[in-house]
C-alpha positions, 0 to 999 in steps of 0.5 A, spaced: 882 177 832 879 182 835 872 182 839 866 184 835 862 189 838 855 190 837 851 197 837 846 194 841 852 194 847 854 201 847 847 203 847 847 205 853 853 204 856 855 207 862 862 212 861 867 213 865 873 218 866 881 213 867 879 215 874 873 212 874 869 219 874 862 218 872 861 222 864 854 220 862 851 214 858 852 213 851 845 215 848 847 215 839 853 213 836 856 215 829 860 211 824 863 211 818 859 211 811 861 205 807 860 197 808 864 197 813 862 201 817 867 203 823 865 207 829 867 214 830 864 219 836 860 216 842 854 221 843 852 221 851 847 226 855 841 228 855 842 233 849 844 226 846 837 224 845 835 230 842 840 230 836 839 222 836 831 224 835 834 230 829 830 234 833 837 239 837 839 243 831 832 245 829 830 247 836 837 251 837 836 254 830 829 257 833 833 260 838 840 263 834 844 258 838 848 252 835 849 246 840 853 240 839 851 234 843 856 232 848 861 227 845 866 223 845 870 220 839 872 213 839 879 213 839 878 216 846 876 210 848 881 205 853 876 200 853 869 196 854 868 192 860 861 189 863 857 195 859 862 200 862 866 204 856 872 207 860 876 213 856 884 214 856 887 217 860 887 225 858 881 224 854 876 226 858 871 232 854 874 238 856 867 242 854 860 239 854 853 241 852 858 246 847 853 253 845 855 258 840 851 264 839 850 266 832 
C-alpha cells in the first residue's frame, strides 16, 4: 500500500534535481477535479505565490505578457524524503519563469 501524502507536506518542500541541484521550494499545488483527488503539477518560485494568490495572470495581462509559474508535473518526481522532493533523472525543468508576448 502506498504512503499517504498530505498537502500540508509538500507545501514547502524543498525541490532538488537527481543530482541534488537546489530548484526552489513547492509554493501551490494542482490536483485533479473529482472525489479523489490526485496531484499533477507542483508549483514552486517566487512567481508561484503570485499564481497561488490568482494575482500573476492579471498582473502579466496589465503589461501584455502571458507568464506561467515555474513548474513541474508530478510524474517527474522520483521520490519524497524528510520535506525534500527529489525529481527523476532528465526531468528537470528546462525553461523557468516562461514569458510570451502577445
Amino acid at each position: 500500500m502506498a504512503k499517504m501524502l498530505y498537502i500540508g507536506d509538500l507545501l514547502g518542500s524543498k525541490i532538488v534535481t537527481s543530482q541534488g541541484k537546489k530548484i526552489g521550494h513547492v509554493v501551490d499545488i494542482k490536483i485533479t477535479p473529482g472525489h479523489e483527488h490526485k496531484v499533477t503539477v507542483l508549483v514552486y518560485g517566487s512567481p508561484g505565490w503570485l499564481f497561488r494568490w490568482h494575482v500573476l495572470h492579471p498582473f502579466a495581462e496589465k503589461f501584455g505578457l502571458r507568464f506561467e509559474p515555474d513548474s513541474v508535473p508530478w510524474d517527474a518526481v522520483d521520490r519524497f524524503e524528510h520535506l525534500t522532493i527529489t525529481l527523476k533523472p532528465g526531468r528537470e525543468p528546462k525553461r523557468p519563469n516562461k514569458q510570451v508576448f502577445r
